[in-house]
N, C-alpha and C positions, 0 to 999 in steps of 0.2 A: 195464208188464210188470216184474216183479218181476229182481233179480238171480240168483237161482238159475235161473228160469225163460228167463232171457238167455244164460246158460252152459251152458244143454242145448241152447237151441235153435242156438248158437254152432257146437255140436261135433257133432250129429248132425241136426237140420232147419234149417240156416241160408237156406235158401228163406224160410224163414218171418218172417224178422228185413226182407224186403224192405217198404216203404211201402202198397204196392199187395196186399200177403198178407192175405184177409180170407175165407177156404174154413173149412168146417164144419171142426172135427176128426175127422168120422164118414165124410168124402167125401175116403176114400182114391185115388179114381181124380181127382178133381179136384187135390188135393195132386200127385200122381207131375206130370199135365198142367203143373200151372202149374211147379215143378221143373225139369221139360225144360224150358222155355221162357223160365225167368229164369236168365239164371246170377250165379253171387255169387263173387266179386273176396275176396282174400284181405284186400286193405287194408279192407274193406268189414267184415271180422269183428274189427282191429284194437282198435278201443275197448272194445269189449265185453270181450273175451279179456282185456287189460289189467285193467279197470276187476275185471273174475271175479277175478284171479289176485290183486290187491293184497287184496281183499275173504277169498281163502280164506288169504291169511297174514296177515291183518290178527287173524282168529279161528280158528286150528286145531282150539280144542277145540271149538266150536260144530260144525264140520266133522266130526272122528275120530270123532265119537258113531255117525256113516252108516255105518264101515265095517261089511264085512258081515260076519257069523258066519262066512261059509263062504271065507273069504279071496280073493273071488274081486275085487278091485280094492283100493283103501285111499287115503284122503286124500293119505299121499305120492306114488302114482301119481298122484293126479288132477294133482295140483300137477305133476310132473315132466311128465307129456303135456302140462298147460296153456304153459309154459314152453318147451317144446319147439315145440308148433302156431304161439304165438305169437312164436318165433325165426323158422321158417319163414315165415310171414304177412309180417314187418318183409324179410325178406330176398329174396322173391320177390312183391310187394303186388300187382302184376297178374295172378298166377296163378287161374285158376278153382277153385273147390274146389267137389268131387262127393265124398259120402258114401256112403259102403253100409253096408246096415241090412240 
């Protein structure tokens, strides 16, 4: 799995990041099931979140090219949330993290 593709599913399907995650992408009701019944540990998204964050200031302008016309997020927010999620993660590592989408 790619690094971009480690950093979305980090911050909004980190289910998906589990060993055992092997559900269609089309088998929405399967994804929710398996979801509820794995939980993911904050120390659990550590590395990734790290390894994303050194990666999008390692190359900002590969990054800034995303933001969007319509100002609705921007490279420095991503970075500042990433920062942020991954202070919280180091500082509470047993916590369960749930997403809403």
């Amino acid at each position: 799995m790619d690094l971009e593709r480690n950093i979305y599913e980090a911050l909004w399907r980190p289910y998906r990041l589990k060993s055992n995650y092997n559900i269609s992408e089309d088998d929405y009701e399967k994804q929710h099931e398996f979801e509820d019944n794995n939980v993911v540990q904050a120390k659990e998204l550590i590395d990734i979140l790290n390894t994303g964050l050194n990666k999008l200031l390692e190359d900002p302008n590969k990054y800034k090219k995303f933001n969007p016309d319509n100002g609705w997020g921007s490279y420095e927010g991503l970075v500042e949330f990433l920062i942020n999620y991954l202070e919280a993660c180091h500082n509470y590592p047993e916590s369960v993290v749930e997403v809403s989408r």
